[in-house]
Structure formats: C-alpha cells, structure tokens
NUVO-134238 format. One record per residue (C-alpha): x, y, z. Coordinates in steps of 0.25 Angstrom, whole numbers, plus 5000, padded with zeros to 4 digits. Layout:
XYZ...
// end
This chain:
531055194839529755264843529855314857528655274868528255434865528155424850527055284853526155394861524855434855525255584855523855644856523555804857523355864870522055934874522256084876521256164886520456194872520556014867520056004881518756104882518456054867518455874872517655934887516455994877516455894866516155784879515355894884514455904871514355754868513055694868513255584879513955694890512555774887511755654891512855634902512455754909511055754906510955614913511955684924510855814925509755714927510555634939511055774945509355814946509355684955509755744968508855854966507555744968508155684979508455794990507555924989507956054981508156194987507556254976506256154977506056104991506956204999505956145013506456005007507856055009507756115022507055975027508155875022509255965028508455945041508255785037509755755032510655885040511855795035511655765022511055885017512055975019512955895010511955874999511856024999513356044996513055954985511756054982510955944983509856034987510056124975510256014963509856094951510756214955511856144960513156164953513356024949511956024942512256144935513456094930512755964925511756054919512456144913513656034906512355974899511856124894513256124888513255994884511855994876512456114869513756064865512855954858511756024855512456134844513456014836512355924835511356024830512456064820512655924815511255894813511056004805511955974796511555844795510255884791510555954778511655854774511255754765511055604769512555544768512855464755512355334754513255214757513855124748513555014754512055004760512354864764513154894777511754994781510554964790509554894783509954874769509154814760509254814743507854804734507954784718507054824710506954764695506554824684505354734683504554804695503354874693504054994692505554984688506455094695507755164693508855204703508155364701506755314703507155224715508055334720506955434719506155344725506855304737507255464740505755484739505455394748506455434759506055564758504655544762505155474774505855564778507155544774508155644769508755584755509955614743510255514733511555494731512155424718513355364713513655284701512955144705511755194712510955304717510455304732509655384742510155434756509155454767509255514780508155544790508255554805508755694807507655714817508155624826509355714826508455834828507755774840508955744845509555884846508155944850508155854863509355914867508956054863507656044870508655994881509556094881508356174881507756124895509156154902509056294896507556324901507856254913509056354917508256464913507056434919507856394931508556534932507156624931506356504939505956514953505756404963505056434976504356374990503156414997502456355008500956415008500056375020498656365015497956495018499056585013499756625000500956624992501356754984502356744972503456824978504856794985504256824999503456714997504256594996504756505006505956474997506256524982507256484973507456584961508356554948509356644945508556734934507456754945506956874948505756934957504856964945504856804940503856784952502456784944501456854955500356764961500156704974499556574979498756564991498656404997497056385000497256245004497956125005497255985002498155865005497355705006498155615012498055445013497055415024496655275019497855195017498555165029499955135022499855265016499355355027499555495024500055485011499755625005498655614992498455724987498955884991498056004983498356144986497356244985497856384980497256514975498256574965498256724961499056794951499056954948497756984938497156854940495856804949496456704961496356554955496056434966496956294961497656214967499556144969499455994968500855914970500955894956500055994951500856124953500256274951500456354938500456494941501156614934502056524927502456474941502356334946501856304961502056184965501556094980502756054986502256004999501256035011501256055025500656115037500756255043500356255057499756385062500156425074499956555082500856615095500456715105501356795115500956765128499856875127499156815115499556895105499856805092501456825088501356735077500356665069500456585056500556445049501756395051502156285038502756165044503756065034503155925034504255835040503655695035502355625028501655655039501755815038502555795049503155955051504056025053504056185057504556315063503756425070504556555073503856675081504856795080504156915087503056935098503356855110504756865118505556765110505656715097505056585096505456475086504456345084504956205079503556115077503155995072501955985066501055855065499755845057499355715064500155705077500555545080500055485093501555475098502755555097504255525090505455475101505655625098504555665103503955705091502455685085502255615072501255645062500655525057499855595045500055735036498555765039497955855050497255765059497955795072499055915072499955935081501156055082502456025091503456155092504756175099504756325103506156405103506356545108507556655106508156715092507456645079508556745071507456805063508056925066509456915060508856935046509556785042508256715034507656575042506756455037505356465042505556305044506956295053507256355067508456395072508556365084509956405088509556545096508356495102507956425115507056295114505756315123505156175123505256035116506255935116507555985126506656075134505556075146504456115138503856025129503556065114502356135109501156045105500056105096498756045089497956135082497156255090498256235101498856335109500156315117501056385125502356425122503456395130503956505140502556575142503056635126501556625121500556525114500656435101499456395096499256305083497956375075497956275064498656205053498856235038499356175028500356235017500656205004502256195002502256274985503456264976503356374965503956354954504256454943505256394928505056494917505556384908504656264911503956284898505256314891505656164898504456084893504656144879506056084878505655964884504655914874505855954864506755844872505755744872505455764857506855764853507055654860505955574855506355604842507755564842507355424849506255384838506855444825507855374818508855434812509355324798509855334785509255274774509955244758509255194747510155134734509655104722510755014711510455014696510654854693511054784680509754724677508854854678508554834692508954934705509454884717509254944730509854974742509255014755510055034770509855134779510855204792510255234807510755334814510555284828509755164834508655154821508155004823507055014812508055054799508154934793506654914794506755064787507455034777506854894774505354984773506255064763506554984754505254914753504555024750505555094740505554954732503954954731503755094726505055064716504354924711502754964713501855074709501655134723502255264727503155294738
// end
C-alpha cells in the first residue's frame, strides 16, 4: 500500500535563480505596473498636505514652529522631502523596472503578430459573435461563384481596413480578417510615452534647480548662488546651469475685499511689477501673477507669497546710524500678522538681537498674551512691537543662521514679557529708545516684498512631448476595437452559395454584431445588384 509520502504532491523546489525568475515575472505583469503606478500617485499625497523643503523651505520652518511635536516625527519619515525620500524612490523606481519588464515582451509579441497571417477560419462559425448566413440563388441579377464571392468579400475587407487570407479546404473557401493591431499599438505607446516621462523627469530632475528669494520692492535679485534665500540643486548641477539675468521688484499691487463684510480681507488679486535684464538685451518692464509665472532664459519664476519688510534704522547713542535696512517679516496669519528678527552685530556695545511683531492694521485691544491683532492685510494703521536681547548673537563661530529665528540662549532679555521694561512700540516715522541708554530705533517706513520661487526643469518640454503620446495612446486603445471577422462562402446542390458570416472581439467590442450584420448586408447587395463595392 502507498504510504502518506507517496499521496504527496511532490512539487520542485525553487532555487535562488526559480526564485529571482517568479519575483520578476510579478514584477513585469501588467496589473503590479498599474499597482505601483496607483501606489506612486498615493505616496505624492503627503507631499500636498505638509510643505516641501525643496519648495517652501519658510513653510517648513513655520510648521516646526506650529506643530514642535509632530513634526520631528514626520521628518524621520521625510515627510518634508517626499519626492526624494527613499520610499518614493523605491516606489519610483520598482515601476521603471516594471514598465520595462513589460514594455520589451509585449513589443516583441506585437510584432510578431503583425506579420502573421490572420488565424484559420473556424469550423464552426455558429459558436462566433454575431453569425449570420445569406444565400444567394442563381437567379439574382448577378449569379455569383464561391471565387467571385471570395473575391468580393476580400475586397471589401481590405478597404475597411482589414488584413485578409483566404484559406480553403475541400467544402468551401473563406476569408479571414483581422484589424485592430492599432489598439495594440496605442497600447504599448502609452506606456512608452510613460516610461518616457519617468525618464525625462529624472533627468530633468538631476540637472534641475529649485530656489527661494524674498525680494523687497526697490531691490533686485541676481541669478547666482549668493543670491538665494534657499537653493536646492539636483545632483547633475553645476554653477554654469545658472542662465545670467536679474530681476529687480518695482512694485507690488495687491486689492483685497473691502465691500463684503463676511469676506473682509479676502486677498483679489496680487501683480508684481518687474524689470528683467538678461546679458545683450535692452531691460523689459512685465509683470509675476499667482498663476501667471515669469518665463525667462528657460527658467520659471514663480509668486509664491507676500509680505512686509519694515525699514528700520538704529543709532548709537551718538546718532551715528549702525544699521539700516528693510527687514522681511513671515506673515503668521490672513491678516499678514508677522513674524520677524532684527540682528545688529557691530557699532554699539553689545550685540543686540530683535524679535517683533509686525501688524498692518493694529486691533483696538490686545490678546490675553498681551499681544496686538491685525484685523486687516492692508496698511491702514501699522504698528511694530520688538523684544530686544543683548550679549553673543554667534555670528562669529562661522556656524550659518536663519535671518528668521533668534537664539536666544547666550543672550540677555532687556524688555517685554518677564522684565521691568515694557516692549518697544513703533508706528511709522517713530523713534524709540533702546533699553539701557544702547541707542535709538526708529521705523522709517514699510515695504512690501515679493516671496519668488525660481524654477529651472530642462526636461519640461521633453515631459509635455511624452505626455501627449500618453494621452493618445491611451485614447486609442479605449476607442479601437480590436475583432476578427470570417466570411464563408458553400457551393450548394441547386447552384446557389451559401454564406457564412461571424466575427471574434478581442476585448469589450459591443458593436461587432451590428458589424458584422452591416457586413453582410452589403456583401449580399453587390453580389445580387449591379452596384459596386
């Protein structure tokens, strides 16, 4: 009797190499291709949702301030840096691998295709999609042979676009058609032109630039490193990709909701005014829009935000100026609310570190904190509140600072909350003392600035080329139906031909039998009447 081992299913066992060939033949299939594609479009999710380094590096810095607990965990996760992160390269780069994997077998396999004949025709048409018979006596206008109704029907499959062989054996003769190959053929150039926009998206990504620059209006911005507030190279980058031109900020027009008391404030419009100039060419006035970015030497500038830069000067006690300049301040809220640091490193006898508030239009009252509000983004009734610290700013260690944070851990608070002195309050034309006999603060005006994203992808054309491939090759193997048609024709005893008509989809093809109805209708009329095909 057979023991319980000899019942067992002995199946081979998978070496290192059975294994590596199953992992790439799921790896290549079609439906772990449109896995991951789905899985690449829900890993870009988190990049909408919390702001980019390589974007909105101020966005970061202002949602560590906001959320000190939870953002240091979403950064382990690179949350802040989603599409370099090592989980969406991976996902990025298991679909490369996977588009090629099906890419090259299925090119292969439709080439083939096309220069094979269409298959045989059935034996039985009866168990096909739309069959239908005709017969045709030898009484009709124009009596017709199995060669002429052959000829006929391979005629007019040919015109509609059919690829035909008769085929005959010793009862009847029959036309096989075949058409379709195109949807086929869209097919693989959607995933081409797919594989093609993860390809140009690398690349352009690697010799691409990303940069920041706040501009307060009055000054310029000059294409070079120095310039930017924050810049984020690919890794192909090199200094000489930086296209020479500067953009200097005339003015900055925003109009904001005055009428509608539910929607007070509500920002309309922003323009910003520049004057561009590139080496050999005359200065050119236009203008950044939200959505209407500046082209300029390949490069894309785009108008991130806006804000205010208040311009402050401080004397020594002997009215000497130390320090002079418009200082940009991060809105903190709808109202432009903001946020800002003043640091004065030489002239008087200490360092002196500033942290202000600046409101555009101060509120009647003050917060529990003791805080003004601004009740709207417009400049109808400035006001600038500072806490001033004195001792080491650590500017002289050579370790690189924000210009928008203070440390305040080697310096000594001289006024505001926790001291005798109350903070520094400032309207414009102002002039204050600073605490200790230090000096004078005095608020000279306020400008606005233009927060500019520049944006530099070699392959964005590359990326629109592709893309209208994807789409087309998509639209075409939705819409094209790929089908099989035969067409019979039966030498009968009494003289007359009998014929068979069916046809074979290849997919979803809901309007076959209707074709091959309209096929045989007008086969049978040019077999019976004088018309031609």
């Amino acid at each position: 009797m057979p023991t319980a081992r000899d019942d067992e299913l002995n199946q081979p066992k998978l070496g290192p190499v059975g294994w590596v060939r199953w992992f790439w033949r799921q790896l290549t299939s079609m439906r772990t291709a449109l896995f991951l594609l789905m899985l690449l479009a829900i890993a870009a999710v988190p990049g909408s949702l919390v702001p980019q380094r390589s974007s909105d590096p101020n966005g970061v810095t202002q949602y560590f301030q906001a959320n000190p607990q939870l953002a240091p965990f979403l950064d382990k996760l690179q949350a802040f840096d989603v599409y370099t992160s090592v989980w969406f390269s991976a996902i990025y780069l298991l679909l490369f691998a996977s588009l090629i994997g099906c890419i090259i077998p299925r090119t292969k396999h439709h080439l083939q295709a096309m220069r094979q004949k269409p298959p045989k025709t059935p034996v039985r048409l009866n168990r096909l999609a739309g069959f239908t018979t005709r017969d045709v006596g030898p009484a009709d206008a124009r009596p017709a042979t199995v060669a002429t109704a052959i000829e006929a029907a391979r005629s007019l499959l040919r015109r509609s676009g059919y690829r035909v062989t008769i085929y005959e054996d010793r009862n009847s003769t029959s036309v096989s058609a075949e058409r379709g190959y195109l949807r086929e053929t869209g097919n693989l150039v959607f995933h081409v032109a797919l594989l093609g926009i993860l390809v140009t998206v690398g690349i352009g990504g690697g010799f691409g630039y990303v940069g920041q620059k706040i501009v307060v209006v009055g000054q310029s911005f000059v294409n070079n490193l120095a310039s930017y507030n924050s810049f984020s190279p690919g890794r192909f980058f090199n200094d000489g990709s930086l296209s020479p031109f500067s953009i200097k900020v005339d003015d900055l027009a925003v109009k904001y909701e005055t009428q509608n008391k539910n929607a007070l404030g509500l920002p309309l419009d922003y323009t910003t005014y520049v004057t561009t100039t590139q080496p050999g060419s005359a200065p050119a006035k236009t203008t950044i829009k939200v959505n209407d970015p500046l082209e300029i030497a390949g490069t894309q500038v785009y108008l991130l935000g806006n804000g205010y830069a208040p311009t402050v000067t401080v004397r020594d006690p002997k009215g000497t100026i130390v320090f002079q300049d418009s200082v940009p301040f991060l809105p903190q809220d709808a109202n432009l609310t903001s946020l800002g640091v003043i640091k004065v490193p030489d002239g008087l006898s200490k360092q002196l570190g500033m942290i202000g508030f600046f409101y555009p239009t101060k509120g009647s009252s003050q917060t529990a904190q003791g805080a003004f509000a601004s009740t709207f983004p417009g400049l109808r009734d400035p006001l600038l509140t500072l806490n001033v610290y004195s001792g080491d700013l650590g500017l002289n260690n050579g370790s690189p600072q924000s210009v928008y944070s203070l440390n305040t851990d080697k310096l000594t608070q001289l006024d505001g909350p926790h001291t005798v002195a109350k903070s520094l309050e400032l309207a414009v034309g102002q002039t204050v003392e600073l605490p200790n006999g230090l000096g004078t603060l005095s608020l000279d005006n306020v400008k606005r600035y233009a927060s500019l994203d520049i944006h530099h992808d070699p392959s964005q054309g590359w990326v629109l080329f592709f893309a209208i491939f994807v789409l087309g090759g998509l639209l075409t193997s939705l819409f094209v139906p790929r089908r099989r048609v035969w067409v019979k024709a039966v030498s009968q005893a009494d003289g007359s031909l009998r014929l068979e008509y069916a046809g074979l989809a290849r997919g979803e093809d809901p309007r076959l039998d209707d074709a091959v109805a309209a096929l045989a209708d007008k086969h049978v009329a040019f077999l019976t009447t004088a018309k031609s095909i």
